[in-house]
N, C-alpha and C positions, 0 to 999 in steps of 0.2 A: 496773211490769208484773207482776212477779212477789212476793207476799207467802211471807217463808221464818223457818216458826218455825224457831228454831238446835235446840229440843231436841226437833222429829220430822220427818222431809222426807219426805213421799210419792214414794218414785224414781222409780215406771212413771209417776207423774202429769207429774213436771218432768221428765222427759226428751220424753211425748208433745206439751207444752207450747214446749219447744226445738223440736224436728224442724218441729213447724207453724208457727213463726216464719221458721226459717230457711228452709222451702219457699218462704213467702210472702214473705220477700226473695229469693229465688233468681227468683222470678217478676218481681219488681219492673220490671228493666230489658227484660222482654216487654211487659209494661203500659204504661212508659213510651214505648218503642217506638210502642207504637198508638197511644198519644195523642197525641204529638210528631210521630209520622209521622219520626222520626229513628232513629240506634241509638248502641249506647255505642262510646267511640272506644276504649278498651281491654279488653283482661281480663287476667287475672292471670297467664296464662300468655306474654303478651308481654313483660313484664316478667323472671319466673324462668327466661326460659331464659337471661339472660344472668347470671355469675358475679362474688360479688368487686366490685372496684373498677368493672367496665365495669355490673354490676347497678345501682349505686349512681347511675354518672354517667348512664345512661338514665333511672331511675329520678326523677328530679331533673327532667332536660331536659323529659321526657313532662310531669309532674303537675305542678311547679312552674315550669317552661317559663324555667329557667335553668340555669347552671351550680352543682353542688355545692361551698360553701366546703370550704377545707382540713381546718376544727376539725368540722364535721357527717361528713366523709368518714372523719378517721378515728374520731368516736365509734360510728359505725353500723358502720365495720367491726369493731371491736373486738367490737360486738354479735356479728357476727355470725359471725366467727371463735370466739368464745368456745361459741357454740351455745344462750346465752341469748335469741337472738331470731333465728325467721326472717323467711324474705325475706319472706313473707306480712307476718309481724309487720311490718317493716319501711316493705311498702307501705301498710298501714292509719296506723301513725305518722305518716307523709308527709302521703298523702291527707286523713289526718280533722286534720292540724295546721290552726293561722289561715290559713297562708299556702296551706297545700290546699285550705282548704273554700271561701275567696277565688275563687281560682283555677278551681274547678269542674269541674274533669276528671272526664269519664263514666270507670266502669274497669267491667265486669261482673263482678257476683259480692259487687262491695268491700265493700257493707253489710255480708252476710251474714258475712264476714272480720272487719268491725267490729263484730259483734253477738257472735261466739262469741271476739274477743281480748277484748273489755271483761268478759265472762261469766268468760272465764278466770280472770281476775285474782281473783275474787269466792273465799273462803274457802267450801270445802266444795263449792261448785258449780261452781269452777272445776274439779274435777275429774271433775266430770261432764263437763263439757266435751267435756275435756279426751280423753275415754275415747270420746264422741262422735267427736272428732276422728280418732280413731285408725288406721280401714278409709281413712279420706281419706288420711292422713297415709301410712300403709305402699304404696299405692298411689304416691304420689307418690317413695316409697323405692326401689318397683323400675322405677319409670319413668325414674330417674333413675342405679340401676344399669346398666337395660339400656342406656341413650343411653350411659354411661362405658364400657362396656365394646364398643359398637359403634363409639363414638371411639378405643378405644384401638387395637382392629383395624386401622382405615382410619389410621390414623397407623403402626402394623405396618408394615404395607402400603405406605406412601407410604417409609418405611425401606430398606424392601429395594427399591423401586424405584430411592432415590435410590443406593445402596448397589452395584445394576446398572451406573446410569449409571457411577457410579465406574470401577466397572471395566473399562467399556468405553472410558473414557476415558483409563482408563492402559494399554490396549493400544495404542488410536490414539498416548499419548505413547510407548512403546515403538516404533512402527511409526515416528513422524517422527524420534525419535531414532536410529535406525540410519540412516536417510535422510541425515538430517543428518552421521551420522558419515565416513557413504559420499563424499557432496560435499568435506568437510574434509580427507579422505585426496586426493581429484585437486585440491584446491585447493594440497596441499602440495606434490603433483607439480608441479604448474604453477608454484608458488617455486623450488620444485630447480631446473627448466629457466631461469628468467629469473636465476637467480644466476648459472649458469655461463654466459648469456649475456653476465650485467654483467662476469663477469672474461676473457669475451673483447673486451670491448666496451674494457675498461682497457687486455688485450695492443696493440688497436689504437691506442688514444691515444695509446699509450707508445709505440710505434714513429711516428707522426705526431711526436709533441713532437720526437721524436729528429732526424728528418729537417728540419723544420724550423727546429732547432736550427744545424744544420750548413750548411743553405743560406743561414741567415742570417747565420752568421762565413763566408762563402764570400761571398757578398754584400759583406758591410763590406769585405772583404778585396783586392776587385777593386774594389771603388770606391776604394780610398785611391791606386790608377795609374792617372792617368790613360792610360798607353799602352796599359790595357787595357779603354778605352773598349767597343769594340767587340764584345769579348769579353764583357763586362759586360752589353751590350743582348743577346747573344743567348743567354745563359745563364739573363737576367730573362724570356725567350723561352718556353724549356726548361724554367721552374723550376714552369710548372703542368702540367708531363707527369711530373713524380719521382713523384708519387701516382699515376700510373694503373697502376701493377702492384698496389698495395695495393688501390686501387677494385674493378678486376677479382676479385681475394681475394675481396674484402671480399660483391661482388654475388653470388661463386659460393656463398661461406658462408650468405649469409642471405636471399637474394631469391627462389629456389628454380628448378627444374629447367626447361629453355627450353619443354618440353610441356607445365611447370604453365600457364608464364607465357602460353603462345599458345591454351591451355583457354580462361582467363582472359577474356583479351583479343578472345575469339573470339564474347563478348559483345554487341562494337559493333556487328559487322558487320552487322546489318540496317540500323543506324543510315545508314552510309556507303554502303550497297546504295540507302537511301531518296533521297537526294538528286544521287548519280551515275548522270549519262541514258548518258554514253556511258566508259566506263569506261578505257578505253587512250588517250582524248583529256583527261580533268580531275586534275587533278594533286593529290593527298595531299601533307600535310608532317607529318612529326611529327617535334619541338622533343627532342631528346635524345634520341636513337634506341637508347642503352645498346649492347644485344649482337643488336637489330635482330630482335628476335621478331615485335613486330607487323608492321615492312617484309616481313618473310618471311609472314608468316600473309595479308597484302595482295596480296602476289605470287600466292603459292597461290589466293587468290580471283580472280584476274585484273584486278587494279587498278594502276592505274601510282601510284607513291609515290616519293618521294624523304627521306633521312634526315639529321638534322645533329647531329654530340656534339661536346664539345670535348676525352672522353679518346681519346686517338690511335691506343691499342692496343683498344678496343673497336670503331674505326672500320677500322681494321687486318682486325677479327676477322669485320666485316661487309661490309668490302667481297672477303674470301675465299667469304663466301659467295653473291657477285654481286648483292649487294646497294647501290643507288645510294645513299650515304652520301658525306658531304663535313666534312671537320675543322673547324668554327667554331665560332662564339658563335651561339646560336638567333637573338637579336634583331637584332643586324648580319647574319646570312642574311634576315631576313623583312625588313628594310630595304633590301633589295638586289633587291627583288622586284616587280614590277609591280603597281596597283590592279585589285582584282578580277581576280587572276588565279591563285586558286586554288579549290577548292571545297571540302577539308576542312582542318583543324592540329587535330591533336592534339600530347597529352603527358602522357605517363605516369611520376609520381613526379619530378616536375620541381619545381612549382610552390612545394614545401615548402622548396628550396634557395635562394630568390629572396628578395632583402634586396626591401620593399615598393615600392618605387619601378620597381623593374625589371619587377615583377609587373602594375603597369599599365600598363609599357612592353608588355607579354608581350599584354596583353587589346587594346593600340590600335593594334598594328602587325600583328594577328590578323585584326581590324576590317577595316583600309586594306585588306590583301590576299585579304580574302576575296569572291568576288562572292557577287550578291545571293542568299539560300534557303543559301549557305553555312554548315559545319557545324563548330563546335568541342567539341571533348573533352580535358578534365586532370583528369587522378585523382591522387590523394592521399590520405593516411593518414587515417582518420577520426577526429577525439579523443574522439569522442562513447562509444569503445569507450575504458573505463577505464583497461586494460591497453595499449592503442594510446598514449592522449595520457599515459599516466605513467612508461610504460616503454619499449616497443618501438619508439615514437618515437624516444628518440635512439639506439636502438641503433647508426644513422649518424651518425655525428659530422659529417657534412658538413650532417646538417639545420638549418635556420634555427630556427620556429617552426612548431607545428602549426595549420591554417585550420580553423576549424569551419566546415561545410558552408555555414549562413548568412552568413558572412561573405563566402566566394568565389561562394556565389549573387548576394548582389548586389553584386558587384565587377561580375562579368559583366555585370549590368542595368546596373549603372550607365554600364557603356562602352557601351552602345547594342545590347550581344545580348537580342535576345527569347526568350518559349520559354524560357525558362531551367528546368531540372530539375535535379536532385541525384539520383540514384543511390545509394544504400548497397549496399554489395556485402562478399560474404566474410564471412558472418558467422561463428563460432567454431563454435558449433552452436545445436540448439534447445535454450534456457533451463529448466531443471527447475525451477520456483519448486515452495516448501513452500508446503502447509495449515494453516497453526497461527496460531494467537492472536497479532494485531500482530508478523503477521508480513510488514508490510507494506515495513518497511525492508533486510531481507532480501533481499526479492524485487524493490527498485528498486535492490541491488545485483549479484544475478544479473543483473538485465536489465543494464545497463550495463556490465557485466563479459562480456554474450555478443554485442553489437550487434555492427554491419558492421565488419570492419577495417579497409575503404575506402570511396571513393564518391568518385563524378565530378559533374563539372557538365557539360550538355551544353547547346549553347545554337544559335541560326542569326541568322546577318546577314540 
């Protein structure tokens, strides 16, 4: 195309000879366009704006519509870290190789890229070129500072955001940590009290073991004469009233004040109001009557009740206060009683004392005596509260096993009460759960740590 004596070059001539070739390739893929009624799938700038390794693996994907091997990736990088070839250079390599020209990917511009590298290379005129290239080249230098330094900005920027975040997240930890300190400190209190409960709960043991101790060499002791037969039966009589002075103790210490207990209790009464038509003729029973709070709270509402315990000096205590109470065993009272001929049985903190057997004794002689639309209530300690079913639970030693709600629910069904509910009552207070990250085990032991510390089942025949 071009004839060059080495020893005289017309320069205005071959550079006006340049410029008009490469116009006329810069046109090319306009032409092509009209003819094909198509256009090119790339240009040059699709390619350079990606950097480095990710240029390369595009670069590949696009024009050779594969992946870059390992030994190409790193020859061409080496090119191009070193600064002996650009990307340009790069893409024309690719494109004008076998497997590019095979291939035939449109790229706009590529010729004219392939016309002024292959020029370059040429002694003496590649420096033309080259000088040609130059206004192209600088251009492309601060198009390329400004984009670096517009990135570097917005990366600034996304710094001190993230930088923000920071710190506003270690105020929120600052905030839940105190929270959290705060909870720890009444958590500790809440140990203090349940320790000095457990070493009142031992004083009481120890005074139990002690008593029982002694009635039981009192026992062998009158059993080995027989002339003290007699004496023997009625001492074996006697020997479940030795605890009702400690009971009594024991209920004023821990069970709380007779206004908590008749607050409380003061609960039901719509319950009992619902089902009693004539109130001075239907007859209430509740199964352990203690120190006779609800009999009294029943009275006051104007309901005829009647009450049965088996400690002597609680029954003592409630029938001073003219209250109808009688000395026995709850289940030989309700056996002793006519079918359908009561309308409510309650029992409050009973049912927790009851070896199992006795307990379906307690739900089928509830049954026989109750008539029909009759109403039962027994409440019990709820274990569902953590601190209830691991600790405060036995703080009576007289307890058997704690009932989860579900189970005494359908004990109840199963004896034939319908209508059966559960009540949770008393809870500690409302639960503070925390905010914070998996904080989710935490907070399912808040909640189980503040739940009901009772709850009844109510049911009707």
């Amino acid at each position: 195309m071009f004839e060059i004596d080495s020893q005289k070059i017309d320069k205005t001539l071959l550079m006006d000879r340049i410029e008009g070739v490469v116009k006329d390739l810069d046109d090319l893929p306009s032409k092509l366009k009209s003819k094909r009624g198509g256009r090119a799938i790339y240009t040059i700038d699709d390619f350079t704006k990606y950097h480095d390794v990710e240029f390369l693996e595009n670069l590949y994907k696009r024009v050779l519509l594969r992946e870059i091997e390992s030994e190409a990736l790193e020859d061409k990088l080496n090119l191009l870290r070193s600064g002996r070839r650009t990307k340009t250079d790069i893409i024309v390599m690719v494109r004008y190789s076998r497997e590019g020209r095979d291939k035939g990917v449109q790229i706009s511009g590529i010729k004219s890229r392939f016309i002024f590298s292959t020029l370059s290379r040429i002694p003496i005129l590649g420096l033309f070129v080259k000088l040609l290239m130059l206004p192209r080249f600088m251009e492309r230098v601060n198009r390329f500072e400004a984009n670096y330094f517009f990135n570097l900005n917005n990366q600034n920027s996304k710094i001190e955001h993230i930088q923000d975040s920071i710190r506003v997240l270690d105020s929120k930890m600052n905030t839940i940590q105190n929270s959290l300190n705060g909870k720890i400190y009444k958590i500790r209190d809440r140990v203090d009290n349940l320790e000095f409960s457990i070493v009142e709960l031992r004083r009481f043991r120890g005074q139990l073991t002690e008593i029982e101790n002694s009635l039981s060499n009192l026992v062998k002791s009158i059993e080995s004469n027989d002339n003290n037969f007699k004496m023997l039966e009625e001492i074996k009589r006697e020997q479940n009233h030795y605890l009702d002075d400690l009971y009594i103790s024991f209920e004023d210490r821990f069970r709380g004040s007779r206004e908590d207990i008749k607050e409380r209790q003061s609960y039901y009464l719509p319950m009992v109001e619902s089902v009693i038509k004539v109130k001075e003729q239907e007859l209430i029973i509740d199964i352990g009557s203690g120190r006779g709070e609800w009999l009294e709270l029943l009275r006051e509402s104007g309901f005829r009740a009647e009450g049965v315990d088996l400690n002597r000096l609680m029954v003592q205590e409630s029938k001073a206060l003219n209250l109808d109470v009688m000395e026995q065993d709850g289940i030989e009272f309700l056996k002793s009683l006519d079918e359908s001929s009561v309308s409510v049985i309650t029992g409050f903190h009973i049912v927790e004392h009851l070896p199992f057997k006795v307990l379906i004794e307690l739900f089928d002689e509830s049954y026989r005596v109750l008539r029909d639309g009759g109403l039962i209530i027994f409440e019990t300690p709820n274990p569902e509260n953590i601190v209830v079913g691991s600790c405060s639970f036995y703080t009576d030693p007289t307890h058997k096993n704690p009932i989860p709600p579900v189970t005494l629910e359908f004990l109840a069904q199963n004896r034939g009460f319908r209508d059966v509910k559960v009540h949770r009552l008393h809870p500690i207070k409302e639960p503070l759960f925390v905010d914070i990250p998996n904080g989710e085990d935490l907070n399912n032991l808040i909640s189980a740590s503040t739940k009901a510390q009772d709850y009844s089942i109510v049911g009707y025949k």
